[in-house]
C-alpha positions as CSV (number, residue, x, y, z in Angstrom):
1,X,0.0,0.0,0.0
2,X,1.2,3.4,-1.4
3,X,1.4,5.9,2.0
4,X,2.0,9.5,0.8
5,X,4.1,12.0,2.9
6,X,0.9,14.5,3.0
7,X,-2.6,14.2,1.6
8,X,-3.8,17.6,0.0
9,X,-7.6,17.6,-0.5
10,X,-8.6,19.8,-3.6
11,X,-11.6,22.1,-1.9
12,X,-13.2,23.1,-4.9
13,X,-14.7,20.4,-7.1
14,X,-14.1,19.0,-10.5
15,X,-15.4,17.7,-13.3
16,X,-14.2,13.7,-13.0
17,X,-14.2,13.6,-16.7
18,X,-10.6,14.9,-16.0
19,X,-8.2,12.5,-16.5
20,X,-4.2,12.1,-15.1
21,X,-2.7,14.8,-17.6
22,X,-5.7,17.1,-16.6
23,X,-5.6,17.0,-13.1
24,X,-1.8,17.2,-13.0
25,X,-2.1,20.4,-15.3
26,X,-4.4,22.0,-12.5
27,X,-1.5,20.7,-9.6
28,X,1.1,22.7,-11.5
29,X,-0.8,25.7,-12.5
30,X,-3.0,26.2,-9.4
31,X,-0.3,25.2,-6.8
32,X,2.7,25.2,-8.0
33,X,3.3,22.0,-7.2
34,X,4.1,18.7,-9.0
35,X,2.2,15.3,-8.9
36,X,5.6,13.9,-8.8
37,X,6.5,15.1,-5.0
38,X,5.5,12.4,-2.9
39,X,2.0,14.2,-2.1
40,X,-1.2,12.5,-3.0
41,X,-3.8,15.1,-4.4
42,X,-7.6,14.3,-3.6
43,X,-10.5,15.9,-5.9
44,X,-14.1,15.2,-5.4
45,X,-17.3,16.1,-7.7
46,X,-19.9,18.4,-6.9
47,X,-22.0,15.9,-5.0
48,X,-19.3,14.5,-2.9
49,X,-20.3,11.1,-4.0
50,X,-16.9,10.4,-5.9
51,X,-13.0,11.3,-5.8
52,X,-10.2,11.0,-7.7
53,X,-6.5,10.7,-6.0
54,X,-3.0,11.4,-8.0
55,X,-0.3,9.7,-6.3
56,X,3.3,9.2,-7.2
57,X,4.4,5.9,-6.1
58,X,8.1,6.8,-7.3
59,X,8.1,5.3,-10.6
60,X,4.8,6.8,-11.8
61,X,1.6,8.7,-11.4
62,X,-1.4,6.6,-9.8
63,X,-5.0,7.8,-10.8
64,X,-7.8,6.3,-8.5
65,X,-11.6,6.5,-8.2
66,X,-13.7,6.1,-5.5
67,X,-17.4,6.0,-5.8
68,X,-20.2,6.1,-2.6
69,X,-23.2,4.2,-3.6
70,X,-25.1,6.1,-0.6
71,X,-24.5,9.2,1.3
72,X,-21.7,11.3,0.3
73,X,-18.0,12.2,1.4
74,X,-17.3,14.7,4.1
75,X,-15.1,17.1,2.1
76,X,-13.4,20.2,3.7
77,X,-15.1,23.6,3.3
78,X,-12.1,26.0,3.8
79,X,-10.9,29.4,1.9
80,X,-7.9,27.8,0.7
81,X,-7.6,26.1,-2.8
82,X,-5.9,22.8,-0.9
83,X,-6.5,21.1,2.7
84,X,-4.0,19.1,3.9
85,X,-4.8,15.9,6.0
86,X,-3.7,13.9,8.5
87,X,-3.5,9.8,7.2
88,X,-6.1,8.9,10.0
89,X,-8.5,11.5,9.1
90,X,-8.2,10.2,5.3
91,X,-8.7,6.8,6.1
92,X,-11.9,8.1,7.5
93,X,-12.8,10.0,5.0
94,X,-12.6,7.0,2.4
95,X,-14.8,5.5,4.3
96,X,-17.8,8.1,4.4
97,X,-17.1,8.7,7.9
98,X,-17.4,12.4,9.2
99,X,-13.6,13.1,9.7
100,X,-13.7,16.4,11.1
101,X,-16.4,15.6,13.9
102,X,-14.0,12.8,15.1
103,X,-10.7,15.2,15.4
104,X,-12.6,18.0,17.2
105,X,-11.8,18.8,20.8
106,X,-13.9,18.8,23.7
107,X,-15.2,22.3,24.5
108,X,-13.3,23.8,27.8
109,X,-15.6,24.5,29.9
110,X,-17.7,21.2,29.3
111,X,-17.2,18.7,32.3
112,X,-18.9,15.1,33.6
């Protein structure tokens, strides 16, 4: 199993017609970055029901699809183009699992 140094989640969506050259296009031109850097690059459709990852394994360039049959992924809402994650809260996140209700912390003043 591939295990990228960081896991940058694309906020806003695309159209998953977009193939590997496409998606790598937007990597270099919107971030400045290269598919080729050890990062994995997550992007998801409007309806949060599919996502495409780019990953360099370090001979090439892996494009993979994921697709929910119900429900939809929990996708960060943020200002910023990218979101970078933690491995756990990806593995979540595959999974349809609200990532960012499991990594919150308890409020201060609450007590039991």
């Amino acid at each position: 199993m591939i295990r990228p140094d960081q896991i940058y989640c694309v906020v806003e969506p695309v159209d998953m017609r977009r193939g590997l050259e496409s998606l790598s296009q937007w990597i270099q031109t919107s971030l400045g970055a290269t598919p080729c850097d050890g990062t994995a690059y997550a992007f998801s459709n409007r309806s949060k029901t599919r996502l495409k990852l780019l990953i360099w394994d370090g001979t090439g360039v892996w494009c993979c699809q994921r697709r929910l049959h119900r429900g939809a992924f929990i996708w960060p809402s943020h200002d910023d183009r990218c979101w970078v994650m933690t491995q756990a809260q990806w593995d979540w996140l595959i999974k349809g699992v609200d990532w960012q209700r499991l990594t919150v912390q308890a409020p201060a003043h609450w007590r039991v």
